[in-house]
C-alpha atoms as an extended CHARMM CRD file, in Angstrom:
* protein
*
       255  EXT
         1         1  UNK       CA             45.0590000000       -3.2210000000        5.4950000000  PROA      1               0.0000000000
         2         2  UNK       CA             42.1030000000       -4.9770000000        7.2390000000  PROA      2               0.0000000000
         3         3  UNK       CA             40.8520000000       -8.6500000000        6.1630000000  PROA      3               0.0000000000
         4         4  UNK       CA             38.0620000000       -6.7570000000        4.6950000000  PROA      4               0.0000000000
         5         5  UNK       CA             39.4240000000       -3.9970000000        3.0910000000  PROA      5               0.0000000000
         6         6  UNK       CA             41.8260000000       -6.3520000000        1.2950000000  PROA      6               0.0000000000
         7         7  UNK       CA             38.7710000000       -8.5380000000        0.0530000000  PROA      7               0.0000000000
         8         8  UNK       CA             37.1140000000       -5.3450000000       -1.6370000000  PROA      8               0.0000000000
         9         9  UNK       CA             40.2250000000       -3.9310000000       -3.2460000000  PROA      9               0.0000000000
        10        10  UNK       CA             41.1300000000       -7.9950000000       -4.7390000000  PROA      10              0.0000000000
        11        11  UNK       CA             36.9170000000       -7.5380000000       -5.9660000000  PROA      11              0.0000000000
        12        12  UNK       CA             37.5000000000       -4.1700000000       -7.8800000000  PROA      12              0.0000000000
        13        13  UNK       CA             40.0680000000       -5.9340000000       -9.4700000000  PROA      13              0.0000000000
        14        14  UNK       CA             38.8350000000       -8.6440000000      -10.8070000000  PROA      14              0.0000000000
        15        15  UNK       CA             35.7770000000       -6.6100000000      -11.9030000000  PROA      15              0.0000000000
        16        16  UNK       CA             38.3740000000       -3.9920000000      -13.6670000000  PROA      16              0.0000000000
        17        17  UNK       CA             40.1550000000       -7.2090000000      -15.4290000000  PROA      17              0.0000000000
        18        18  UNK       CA             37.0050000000       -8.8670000000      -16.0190000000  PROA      18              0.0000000000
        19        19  UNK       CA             35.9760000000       -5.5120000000      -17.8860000000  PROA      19              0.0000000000
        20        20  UNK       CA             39.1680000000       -4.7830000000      -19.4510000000  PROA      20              0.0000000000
        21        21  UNK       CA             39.5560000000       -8.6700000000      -21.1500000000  PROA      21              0.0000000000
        22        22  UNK       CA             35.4670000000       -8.1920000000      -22.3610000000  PROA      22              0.0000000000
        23        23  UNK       CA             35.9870000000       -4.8600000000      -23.8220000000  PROA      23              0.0000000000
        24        24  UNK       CA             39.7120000000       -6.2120000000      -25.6170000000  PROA      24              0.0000000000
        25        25  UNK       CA             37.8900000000       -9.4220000000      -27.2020000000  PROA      25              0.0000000000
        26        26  UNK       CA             35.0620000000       -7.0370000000      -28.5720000000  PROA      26              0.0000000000
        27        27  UNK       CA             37.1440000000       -4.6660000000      -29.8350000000  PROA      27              0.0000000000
        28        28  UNK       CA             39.0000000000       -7.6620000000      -31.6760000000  PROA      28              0.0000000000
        29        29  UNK       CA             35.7950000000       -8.9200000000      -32.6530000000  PROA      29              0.0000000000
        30        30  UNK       CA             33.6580000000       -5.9920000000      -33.9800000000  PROA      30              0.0000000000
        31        31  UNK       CA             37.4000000000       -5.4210000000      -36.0380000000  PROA      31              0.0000000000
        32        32  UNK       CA             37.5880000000       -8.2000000000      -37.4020000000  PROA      32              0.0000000000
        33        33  UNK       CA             34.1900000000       -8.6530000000      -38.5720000000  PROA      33              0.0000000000
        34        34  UNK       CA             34.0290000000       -5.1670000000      -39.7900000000  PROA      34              0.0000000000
        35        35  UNK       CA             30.8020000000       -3.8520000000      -40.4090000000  PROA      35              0.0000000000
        36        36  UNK       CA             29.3330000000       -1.9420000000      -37.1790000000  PROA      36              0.0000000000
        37        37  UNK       CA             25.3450000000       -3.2160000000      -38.7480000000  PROA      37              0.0000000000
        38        38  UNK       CA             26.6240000000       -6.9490000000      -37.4470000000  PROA      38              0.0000000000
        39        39  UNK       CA             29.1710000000       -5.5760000000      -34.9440000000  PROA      39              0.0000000000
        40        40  UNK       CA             29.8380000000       -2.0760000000      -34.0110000000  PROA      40              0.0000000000
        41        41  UNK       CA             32.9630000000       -1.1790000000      -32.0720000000  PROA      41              0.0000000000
        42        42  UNK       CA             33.0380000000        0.1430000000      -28.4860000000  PROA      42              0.0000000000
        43        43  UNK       CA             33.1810000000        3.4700000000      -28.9710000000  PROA      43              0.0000000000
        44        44  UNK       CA             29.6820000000        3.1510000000      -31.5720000000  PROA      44              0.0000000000
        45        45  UNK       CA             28.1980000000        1.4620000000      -28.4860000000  PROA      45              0.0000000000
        46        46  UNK       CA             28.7850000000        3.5840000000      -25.8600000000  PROA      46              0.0000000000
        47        47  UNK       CA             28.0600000000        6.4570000000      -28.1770000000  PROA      47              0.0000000000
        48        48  UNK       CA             24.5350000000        4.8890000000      -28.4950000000  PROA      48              0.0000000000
        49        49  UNK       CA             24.2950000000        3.9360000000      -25.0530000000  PROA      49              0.0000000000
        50        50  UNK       CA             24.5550000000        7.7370000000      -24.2020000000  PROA      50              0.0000000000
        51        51  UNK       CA             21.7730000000        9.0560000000      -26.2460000000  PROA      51              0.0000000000
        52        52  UNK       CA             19.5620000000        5.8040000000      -24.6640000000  PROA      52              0.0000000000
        53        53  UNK       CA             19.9540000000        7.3060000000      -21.3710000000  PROA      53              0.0000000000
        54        54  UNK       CA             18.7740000000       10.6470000000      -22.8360000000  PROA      54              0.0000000000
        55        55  UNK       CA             15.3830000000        9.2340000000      -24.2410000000  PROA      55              0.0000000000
        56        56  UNK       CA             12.0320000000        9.2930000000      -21.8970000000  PROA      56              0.0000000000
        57        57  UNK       CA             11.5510000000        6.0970000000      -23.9430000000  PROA      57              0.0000000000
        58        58  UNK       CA             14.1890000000        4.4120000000      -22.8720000000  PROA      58              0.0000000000
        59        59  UNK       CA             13.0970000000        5.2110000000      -18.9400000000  PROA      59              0.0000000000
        60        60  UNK       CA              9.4700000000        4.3050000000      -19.3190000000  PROA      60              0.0000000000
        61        61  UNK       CA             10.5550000000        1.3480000000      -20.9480000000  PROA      61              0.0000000000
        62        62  UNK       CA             12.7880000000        0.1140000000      -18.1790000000  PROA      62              0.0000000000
        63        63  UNK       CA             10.1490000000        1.3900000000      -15.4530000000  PROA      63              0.0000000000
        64        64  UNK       CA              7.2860000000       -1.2990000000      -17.0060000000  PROA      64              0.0000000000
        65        65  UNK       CA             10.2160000000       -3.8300000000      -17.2040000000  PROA      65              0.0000000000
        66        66  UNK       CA             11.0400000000       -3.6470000000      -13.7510000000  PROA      66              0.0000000000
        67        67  UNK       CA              7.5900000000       -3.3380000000      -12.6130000000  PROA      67              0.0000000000
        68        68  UNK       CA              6.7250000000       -6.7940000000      -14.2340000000  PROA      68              0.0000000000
        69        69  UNK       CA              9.7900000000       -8.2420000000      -12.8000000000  PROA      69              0.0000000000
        70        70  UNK       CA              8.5660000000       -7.0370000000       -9.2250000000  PROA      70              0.0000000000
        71        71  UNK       CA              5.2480000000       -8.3160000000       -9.5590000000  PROA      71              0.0000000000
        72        72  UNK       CA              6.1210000000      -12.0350000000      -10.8860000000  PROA      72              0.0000000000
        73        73  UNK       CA              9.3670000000      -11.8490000000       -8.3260000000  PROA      73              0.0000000000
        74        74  UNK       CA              6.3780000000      -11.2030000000       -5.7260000000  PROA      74              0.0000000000
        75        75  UNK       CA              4.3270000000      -14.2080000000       -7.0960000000  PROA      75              0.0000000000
        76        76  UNK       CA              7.1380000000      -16.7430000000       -7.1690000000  PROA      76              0.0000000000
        77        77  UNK       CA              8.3050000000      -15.5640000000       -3.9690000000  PROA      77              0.0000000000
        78        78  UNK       CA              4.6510000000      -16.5530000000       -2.2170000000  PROA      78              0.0000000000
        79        79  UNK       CA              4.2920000000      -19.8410000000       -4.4540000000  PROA      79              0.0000000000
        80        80  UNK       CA              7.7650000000      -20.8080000000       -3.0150000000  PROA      80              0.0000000000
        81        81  UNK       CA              7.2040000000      -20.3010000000        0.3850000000  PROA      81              0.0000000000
        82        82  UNK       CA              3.9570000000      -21.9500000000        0.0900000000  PROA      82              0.0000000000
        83        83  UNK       CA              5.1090000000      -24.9280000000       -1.6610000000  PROA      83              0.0000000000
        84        84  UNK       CA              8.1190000000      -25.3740000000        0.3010000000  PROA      84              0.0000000000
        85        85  UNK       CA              6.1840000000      -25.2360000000        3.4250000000  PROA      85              0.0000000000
        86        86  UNK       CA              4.0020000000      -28.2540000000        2.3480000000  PROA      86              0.0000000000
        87        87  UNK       CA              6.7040000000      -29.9140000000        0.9490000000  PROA      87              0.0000000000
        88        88  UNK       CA              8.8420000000      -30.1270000000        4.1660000000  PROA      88              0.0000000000
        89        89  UNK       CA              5.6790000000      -30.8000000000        6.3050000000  PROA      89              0.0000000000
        90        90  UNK       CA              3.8390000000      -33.4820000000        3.9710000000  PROA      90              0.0000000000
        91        91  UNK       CA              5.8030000000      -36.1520000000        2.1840000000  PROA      91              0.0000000000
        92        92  UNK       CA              3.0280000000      -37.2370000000       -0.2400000000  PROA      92              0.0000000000
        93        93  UNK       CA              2.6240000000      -33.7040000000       -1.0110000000  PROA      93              0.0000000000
        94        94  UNK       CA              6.4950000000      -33.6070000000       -1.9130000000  PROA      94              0.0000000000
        95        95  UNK       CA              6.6800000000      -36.1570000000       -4.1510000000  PROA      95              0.0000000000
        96        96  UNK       CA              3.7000000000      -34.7480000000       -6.0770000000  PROA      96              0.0000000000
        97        97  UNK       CA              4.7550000000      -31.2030000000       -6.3350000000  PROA      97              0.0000000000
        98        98  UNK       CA              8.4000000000      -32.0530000000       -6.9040000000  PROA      98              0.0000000000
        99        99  UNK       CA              8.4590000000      -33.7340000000      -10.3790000000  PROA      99              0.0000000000
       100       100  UNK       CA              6.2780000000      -31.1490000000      -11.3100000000  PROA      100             0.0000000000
       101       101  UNK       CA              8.7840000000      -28.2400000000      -10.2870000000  PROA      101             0.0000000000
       102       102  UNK       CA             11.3070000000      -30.9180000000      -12.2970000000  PROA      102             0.0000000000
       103       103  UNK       CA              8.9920000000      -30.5240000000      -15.4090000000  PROA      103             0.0000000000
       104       104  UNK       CA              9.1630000000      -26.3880000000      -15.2670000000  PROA      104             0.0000000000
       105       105  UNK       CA             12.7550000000      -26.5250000000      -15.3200000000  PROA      105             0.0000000000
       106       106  UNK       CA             12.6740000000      -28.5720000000      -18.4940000000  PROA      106             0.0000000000
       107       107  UNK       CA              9.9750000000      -26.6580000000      -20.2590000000  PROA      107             0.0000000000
       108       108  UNK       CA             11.0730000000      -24.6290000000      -23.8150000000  PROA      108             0.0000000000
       109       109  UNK       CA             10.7020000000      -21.6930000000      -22.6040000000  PROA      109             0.0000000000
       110       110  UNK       CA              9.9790000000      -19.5500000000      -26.3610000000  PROA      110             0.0000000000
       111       111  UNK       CA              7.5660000000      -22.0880000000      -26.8380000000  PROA      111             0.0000000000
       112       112  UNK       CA              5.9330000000      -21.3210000000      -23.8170000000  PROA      112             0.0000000000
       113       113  UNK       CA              6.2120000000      -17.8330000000      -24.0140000000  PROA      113             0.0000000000
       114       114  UNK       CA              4.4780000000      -18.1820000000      -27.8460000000  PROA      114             0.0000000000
       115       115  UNK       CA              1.2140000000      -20.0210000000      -26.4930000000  PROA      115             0.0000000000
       116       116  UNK       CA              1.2750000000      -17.5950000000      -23.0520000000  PROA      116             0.0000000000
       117       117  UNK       CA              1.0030000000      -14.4550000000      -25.4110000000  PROA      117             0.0000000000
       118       118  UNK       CA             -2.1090000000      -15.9750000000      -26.9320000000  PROA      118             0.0000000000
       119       119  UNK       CA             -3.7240000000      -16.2810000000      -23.8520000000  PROA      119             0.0000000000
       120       120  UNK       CA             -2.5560000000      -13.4990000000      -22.1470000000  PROA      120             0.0000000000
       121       121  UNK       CA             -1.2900000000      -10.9520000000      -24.0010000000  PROA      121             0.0000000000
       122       122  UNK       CA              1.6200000000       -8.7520000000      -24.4500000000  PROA      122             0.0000000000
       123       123  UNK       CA              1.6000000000       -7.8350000000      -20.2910000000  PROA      123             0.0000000000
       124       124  UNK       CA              0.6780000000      -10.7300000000      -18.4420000000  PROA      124             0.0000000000
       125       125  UNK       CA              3.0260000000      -12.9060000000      -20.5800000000  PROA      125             0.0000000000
       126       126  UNK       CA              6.3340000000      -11.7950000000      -19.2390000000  PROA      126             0.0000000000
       127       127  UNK       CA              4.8170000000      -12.2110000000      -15.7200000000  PROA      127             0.0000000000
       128       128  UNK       CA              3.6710000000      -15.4030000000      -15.9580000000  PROA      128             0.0000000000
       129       129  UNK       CA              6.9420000000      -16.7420000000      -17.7300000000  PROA      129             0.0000000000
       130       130  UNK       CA              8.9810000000      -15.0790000000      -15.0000000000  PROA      130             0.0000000000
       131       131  UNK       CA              7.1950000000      -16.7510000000      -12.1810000000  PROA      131             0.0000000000
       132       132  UNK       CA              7.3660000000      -20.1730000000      -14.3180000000  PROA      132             0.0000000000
       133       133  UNK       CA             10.9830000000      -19.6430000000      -14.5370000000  PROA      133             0.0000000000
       134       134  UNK       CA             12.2090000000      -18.4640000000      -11.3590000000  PROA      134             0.0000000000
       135       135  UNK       CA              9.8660000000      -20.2370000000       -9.0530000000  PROA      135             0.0000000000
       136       136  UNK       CA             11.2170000000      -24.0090000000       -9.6710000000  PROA      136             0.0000000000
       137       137  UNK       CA             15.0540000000      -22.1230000000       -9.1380000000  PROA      137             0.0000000000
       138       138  UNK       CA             13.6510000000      -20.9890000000       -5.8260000000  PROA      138             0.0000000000
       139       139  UNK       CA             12.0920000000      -24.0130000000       -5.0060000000  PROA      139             0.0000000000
       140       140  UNK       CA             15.1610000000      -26.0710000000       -6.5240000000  PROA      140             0.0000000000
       141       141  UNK       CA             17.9840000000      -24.5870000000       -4.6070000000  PROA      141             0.0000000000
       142       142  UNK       CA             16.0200000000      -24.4800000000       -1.0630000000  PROA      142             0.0000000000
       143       143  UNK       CA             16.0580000000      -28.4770000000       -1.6110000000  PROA      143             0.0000000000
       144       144  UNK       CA             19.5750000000      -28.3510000000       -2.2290000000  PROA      144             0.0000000000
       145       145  UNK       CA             20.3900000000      -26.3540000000        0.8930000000  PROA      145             0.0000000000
       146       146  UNK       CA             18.1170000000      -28.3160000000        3.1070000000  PROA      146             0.0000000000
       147       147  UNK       CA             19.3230000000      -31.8550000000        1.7240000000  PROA      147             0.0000000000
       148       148  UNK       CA             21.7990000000      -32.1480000000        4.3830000000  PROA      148             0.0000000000
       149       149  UNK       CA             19.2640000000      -31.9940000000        7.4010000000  PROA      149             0.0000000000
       150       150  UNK       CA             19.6910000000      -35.1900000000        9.3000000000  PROA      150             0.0000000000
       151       151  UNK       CA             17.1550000000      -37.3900000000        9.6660000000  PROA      151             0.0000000000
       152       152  UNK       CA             17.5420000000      -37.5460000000       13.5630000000  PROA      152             0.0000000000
       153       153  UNK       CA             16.7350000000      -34.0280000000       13.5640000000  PROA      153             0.0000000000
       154       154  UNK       CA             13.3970000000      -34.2150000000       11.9310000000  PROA      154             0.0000000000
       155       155  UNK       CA             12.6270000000      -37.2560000000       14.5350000000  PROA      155             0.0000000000
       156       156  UNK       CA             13.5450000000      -35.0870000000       17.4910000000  PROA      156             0.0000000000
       157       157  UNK       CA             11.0840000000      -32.0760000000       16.5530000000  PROA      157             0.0000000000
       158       158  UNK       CA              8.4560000000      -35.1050000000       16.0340000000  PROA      158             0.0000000000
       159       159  UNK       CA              9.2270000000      -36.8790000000       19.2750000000  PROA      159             0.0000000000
       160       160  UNK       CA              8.7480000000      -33.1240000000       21.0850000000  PROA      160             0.0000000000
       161       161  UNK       CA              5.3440000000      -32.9820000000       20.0510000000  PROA      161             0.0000000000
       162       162  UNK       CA              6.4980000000      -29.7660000000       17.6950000000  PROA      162             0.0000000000
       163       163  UNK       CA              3.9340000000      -29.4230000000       15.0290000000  PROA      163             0.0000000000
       164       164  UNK       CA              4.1460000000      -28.7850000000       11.7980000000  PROA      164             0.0000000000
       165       165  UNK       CA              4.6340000000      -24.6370000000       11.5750000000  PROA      165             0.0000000000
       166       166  UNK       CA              7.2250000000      -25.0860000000       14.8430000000  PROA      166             0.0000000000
       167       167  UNK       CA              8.8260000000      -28.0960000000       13.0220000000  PROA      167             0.0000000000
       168       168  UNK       CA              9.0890000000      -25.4030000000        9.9720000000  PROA      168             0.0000000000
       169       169  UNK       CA             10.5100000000      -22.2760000000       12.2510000000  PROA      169             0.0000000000
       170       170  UNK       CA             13.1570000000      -24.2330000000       14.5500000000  PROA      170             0.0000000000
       171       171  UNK       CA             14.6200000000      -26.8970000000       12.1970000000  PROA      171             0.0000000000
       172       172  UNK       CA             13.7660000000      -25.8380000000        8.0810000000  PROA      172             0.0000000000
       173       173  UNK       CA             13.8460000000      -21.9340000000        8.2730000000  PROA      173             0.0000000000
       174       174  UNK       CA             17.2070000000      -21.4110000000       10.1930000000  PROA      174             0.0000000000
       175       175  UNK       CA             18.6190000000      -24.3310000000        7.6460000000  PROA      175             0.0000000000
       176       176  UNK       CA             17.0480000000      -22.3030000000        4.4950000000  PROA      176             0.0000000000
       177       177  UNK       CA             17.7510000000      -18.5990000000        5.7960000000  PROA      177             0.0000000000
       178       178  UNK       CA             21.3300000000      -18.8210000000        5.2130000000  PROA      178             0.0000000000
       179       179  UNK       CA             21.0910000000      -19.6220000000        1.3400000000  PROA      179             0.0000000000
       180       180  UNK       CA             18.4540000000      -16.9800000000        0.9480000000  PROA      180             0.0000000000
       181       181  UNK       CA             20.6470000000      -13.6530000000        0.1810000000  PROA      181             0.0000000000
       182       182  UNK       CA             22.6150000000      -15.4630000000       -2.8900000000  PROA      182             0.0000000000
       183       183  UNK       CA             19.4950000000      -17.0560000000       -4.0870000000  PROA      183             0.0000000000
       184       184  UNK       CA             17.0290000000      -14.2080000000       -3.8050000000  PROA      184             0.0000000000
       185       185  UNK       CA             19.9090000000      -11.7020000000       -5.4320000000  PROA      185             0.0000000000
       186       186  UNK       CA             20.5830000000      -14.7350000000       -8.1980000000  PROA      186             0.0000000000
       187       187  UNK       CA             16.7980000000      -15.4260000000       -9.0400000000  PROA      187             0.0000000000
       188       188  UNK       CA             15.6280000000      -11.7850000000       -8.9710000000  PROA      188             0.0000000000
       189       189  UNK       CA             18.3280000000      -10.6500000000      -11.5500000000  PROA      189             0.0000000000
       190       190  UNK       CA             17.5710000000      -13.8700000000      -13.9500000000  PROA      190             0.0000000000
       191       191  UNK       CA             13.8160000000      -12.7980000000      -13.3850000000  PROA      191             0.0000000000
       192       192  UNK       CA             14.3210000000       -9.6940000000      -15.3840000000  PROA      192             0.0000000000
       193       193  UNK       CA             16.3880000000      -11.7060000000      -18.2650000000  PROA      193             0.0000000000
       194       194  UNK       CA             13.0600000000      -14.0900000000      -18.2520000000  PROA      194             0.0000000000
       195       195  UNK       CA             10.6830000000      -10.8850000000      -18.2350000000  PROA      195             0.0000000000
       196       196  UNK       CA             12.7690000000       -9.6560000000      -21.0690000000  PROA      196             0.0000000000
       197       197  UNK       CA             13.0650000000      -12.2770000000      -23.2950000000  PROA      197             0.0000000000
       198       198  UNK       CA              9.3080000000      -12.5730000000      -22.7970000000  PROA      198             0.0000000000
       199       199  UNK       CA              8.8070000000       -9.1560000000      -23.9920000000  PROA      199             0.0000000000
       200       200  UNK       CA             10.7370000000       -9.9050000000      -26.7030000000  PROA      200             0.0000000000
       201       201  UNK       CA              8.6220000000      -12.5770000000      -27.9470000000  PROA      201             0.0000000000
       202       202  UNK       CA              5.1220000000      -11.2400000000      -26.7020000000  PROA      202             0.0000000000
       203       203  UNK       CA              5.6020000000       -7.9670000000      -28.2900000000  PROA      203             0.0000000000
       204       204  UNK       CA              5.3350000000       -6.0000000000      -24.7150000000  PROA      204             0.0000000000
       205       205  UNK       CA              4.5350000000       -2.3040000000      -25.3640000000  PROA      205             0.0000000000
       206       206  UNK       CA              6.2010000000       -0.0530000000      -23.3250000000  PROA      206             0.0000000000
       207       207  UNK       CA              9.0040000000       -2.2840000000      -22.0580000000  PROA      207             0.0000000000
       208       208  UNK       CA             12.7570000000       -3.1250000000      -22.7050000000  PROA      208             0.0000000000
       209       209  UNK       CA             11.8460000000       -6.1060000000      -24.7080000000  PROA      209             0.0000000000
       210       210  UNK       CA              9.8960000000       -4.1270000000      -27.3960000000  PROA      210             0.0000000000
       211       211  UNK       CA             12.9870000000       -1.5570000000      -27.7590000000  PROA      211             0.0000000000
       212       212  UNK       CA             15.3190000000       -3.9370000000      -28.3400000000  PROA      212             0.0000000000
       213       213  UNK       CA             12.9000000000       -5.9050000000      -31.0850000000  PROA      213             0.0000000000
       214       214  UNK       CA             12.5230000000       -2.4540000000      -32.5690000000  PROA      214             0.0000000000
       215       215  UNK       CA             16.1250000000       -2.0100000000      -32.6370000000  PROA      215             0.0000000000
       216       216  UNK       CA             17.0250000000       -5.1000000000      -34.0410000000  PROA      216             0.0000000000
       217       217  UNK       CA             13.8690000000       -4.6970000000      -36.9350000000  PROA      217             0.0000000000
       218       218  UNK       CA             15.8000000000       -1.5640000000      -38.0640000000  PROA      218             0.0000000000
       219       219  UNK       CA             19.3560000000       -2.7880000000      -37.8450000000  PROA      219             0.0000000000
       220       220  UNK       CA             20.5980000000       -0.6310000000      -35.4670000000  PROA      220             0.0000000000
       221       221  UNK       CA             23.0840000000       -2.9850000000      -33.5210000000  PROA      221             0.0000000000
       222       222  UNK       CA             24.9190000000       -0.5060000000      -31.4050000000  PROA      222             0.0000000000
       223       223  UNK       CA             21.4290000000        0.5040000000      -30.0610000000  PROA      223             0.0000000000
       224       224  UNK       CA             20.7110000000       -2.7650000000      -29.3530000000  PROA      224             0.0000000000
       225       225  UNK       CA             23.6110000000       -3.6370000000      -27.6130000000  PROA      225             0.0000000000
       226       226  UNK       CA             23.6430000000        0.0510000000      -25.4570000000  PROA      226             0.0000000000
       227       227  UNK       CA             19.8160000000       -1.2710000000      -24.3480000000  PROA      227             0.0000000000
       228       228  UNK       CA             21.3200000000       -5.1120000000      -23.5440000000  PROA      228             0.0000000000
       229       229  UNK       CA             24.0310000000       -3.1010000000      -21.5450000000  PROA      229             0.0000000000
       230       230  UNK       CA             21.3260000000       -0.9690000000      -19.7350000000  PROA      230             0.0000000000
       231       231  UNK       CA             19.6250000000       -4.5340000000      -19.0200000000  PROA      231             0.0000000000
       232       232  UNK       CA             22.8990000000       -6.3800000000      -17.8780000000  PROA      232             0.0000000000
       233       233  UNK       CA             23.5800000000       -3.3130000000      -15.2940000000  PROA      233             0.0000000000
       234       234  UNK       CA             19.9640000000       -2.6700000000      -13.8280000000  PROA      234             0.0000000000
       235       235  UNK       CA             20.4090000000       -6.5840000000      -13.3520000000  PROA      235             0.0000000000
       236       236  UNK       CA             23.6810000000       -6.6150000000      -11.2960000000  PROA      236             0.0000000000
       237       237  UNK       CA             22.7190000000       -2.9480000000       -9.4220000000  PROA      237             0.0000000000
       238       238  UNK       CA             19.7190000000       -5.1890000000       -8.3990000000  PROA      238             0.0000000000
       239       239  UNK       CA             21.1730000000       -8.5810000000       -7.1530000000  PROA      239             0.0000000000
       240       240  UNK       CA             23.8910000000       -6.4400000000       -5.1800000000  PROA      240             0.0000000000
       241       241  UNK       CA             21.3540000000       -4.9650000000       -3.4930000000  PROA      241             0.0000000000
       242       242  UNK       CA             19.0030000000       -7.4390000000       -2.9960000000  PROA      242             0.0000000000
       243       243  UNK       CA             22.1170000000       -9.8630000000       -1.7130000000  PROA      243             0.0000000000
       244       244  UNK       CA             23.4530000000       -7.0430000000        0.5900000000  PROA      244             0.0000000000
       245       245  UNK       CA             19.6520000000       -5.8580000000        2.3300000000  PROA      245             0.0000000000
       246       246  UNK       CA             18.8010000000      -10.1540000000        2.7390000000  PROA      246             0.0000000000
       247       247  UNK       CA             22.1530000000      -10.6830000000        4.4140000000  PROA      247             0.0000000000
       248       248  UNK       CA             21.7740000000       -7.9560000000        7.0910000000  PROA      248             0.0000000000
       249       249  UNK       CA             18.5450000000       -9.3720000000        7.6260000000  PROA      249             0.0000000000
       250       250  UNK       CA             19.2980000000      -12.8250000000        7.7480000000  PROA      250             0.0000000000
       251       251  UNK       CA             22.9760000000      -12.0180000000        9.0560000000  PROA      251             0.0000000000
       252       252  UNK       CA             22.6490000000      -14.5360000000       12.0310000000  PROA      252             0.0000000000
       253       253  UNK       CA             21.6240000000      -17.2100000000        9.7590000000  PROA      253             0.0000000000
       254       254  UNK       CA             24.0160000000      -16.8100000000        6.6550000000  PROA      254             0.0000000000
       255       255  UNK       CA             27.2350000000      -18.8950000000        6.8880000000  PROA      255             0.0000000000
């Protein structure tokens, strides 16, 4: 069996004991507790999870979802590069913008989302708190993957007359590009938990967020859990595929 094939068949299974131990604990749990409007068993669940995936709801739902995910992903994606640009190529500019990106990370986020649904209602909330949320992660792990490019480097790209866009292409980019697959895949799926959450809280019509507050209003846990399931999935089928597509494109930069 070849290096690679080996590596796959060691991944399905951990995922297939990963799965197995989750499912065990539940079904210990939801036992144990009894009462399937707190807890309901595996079988309730997936029962419930079926008939989700039946309703044109459900779909339209997840459609909105995703589309607000896309559209703040897009956002953060532009105010990273931007920032990051400056960053690298201005040090006064870095030391501004950086305990600010420090400050975003810290933020309550359900308080935020609260004051954002004021403002901006039920759709532009979950945007906004998505880019808030995913752009200082961004920004945040391109420091930490471009913390270990030496000094002498930065002074021989200065000393070549390179300016500040060549500095950016020859030295920064190649440095960065190698991270980007893992963090792209990592911040796009966490995007859609932030978008989520934000629906939650900002009352989002037509949106995952707004079936699972429904659910939860009317007790019905095993529906609530089949549409956190649904969410969990669409996240991982998304960072997969985000993580594979970046790493053939950045495949002579990625370690």
């Amino acid at each position: 069996m070849s290096k690679s094939a080996k590596k796959i068949a060691y991944n399905i299974v951990y995922a297939v004991c990963v799965i197995g131990i989750s499912l065990a604990v539940w079904s210990i749990a939801a036992l144990a507790i009894g009462s399937e409007f707190v807890l309901p068993n595996v079988e309730q669940t997936f029962v419930a999870l079926k008939g989700v995936l039946k309703m044109s709801v459900f779909w339209r739902a997840l459609g909105g979802t995703l589309a607000r995910s896309a559209i703040g992903f897009g956002i953060s994606l532009v105010l990273f590069g931007v920032t990051f640009f400056f960053a690298t190529a201005f040090e006064p500019f870095r030391r501004i913008i950086e305990p600010i990106i420090s400050a975003l990370r810290a933020m309550p986020a359900v308080a935020i989302t609260l004051v954002l649904a004021i403002v901006l209602g039920g759709y532009g909330t979950p945007i906004v708190m998505g880019v808030l949320v995913i752009m200082p992660i961004m920004y945040s792990a391109a420091r930490a993957r471009t913390s270990s490019v030496q000094r002498e480097l930065k002074e021989i790209c200065r000393l070549n007359g390179a300016g500040k866009l060549q500095t950016f292409k020859a030295l920064w980019f190649p440095c960065l590009a190698g991270g980007l697959p893992e963090s792209m895949a990592t911040s796009f799926s966490y995007n859609i938990k932030a978008v989520i959450g934000a629906e939650v809280l900002a009352q989002t019509s037509k949106s995952l967020g707004m079936l699972m507050k429904q659910a939860q209003a009317y007790f019905e846990t095993a529906m609530l859990i089949a549409f956190v399931l649904a969410a969990v999935v669409v996240a991982v089928i998304f960072e997969f595929a985000i993580k594979w597509m970046l790493s053939l494109v950045f495949r002579k930069y990625v370690d």
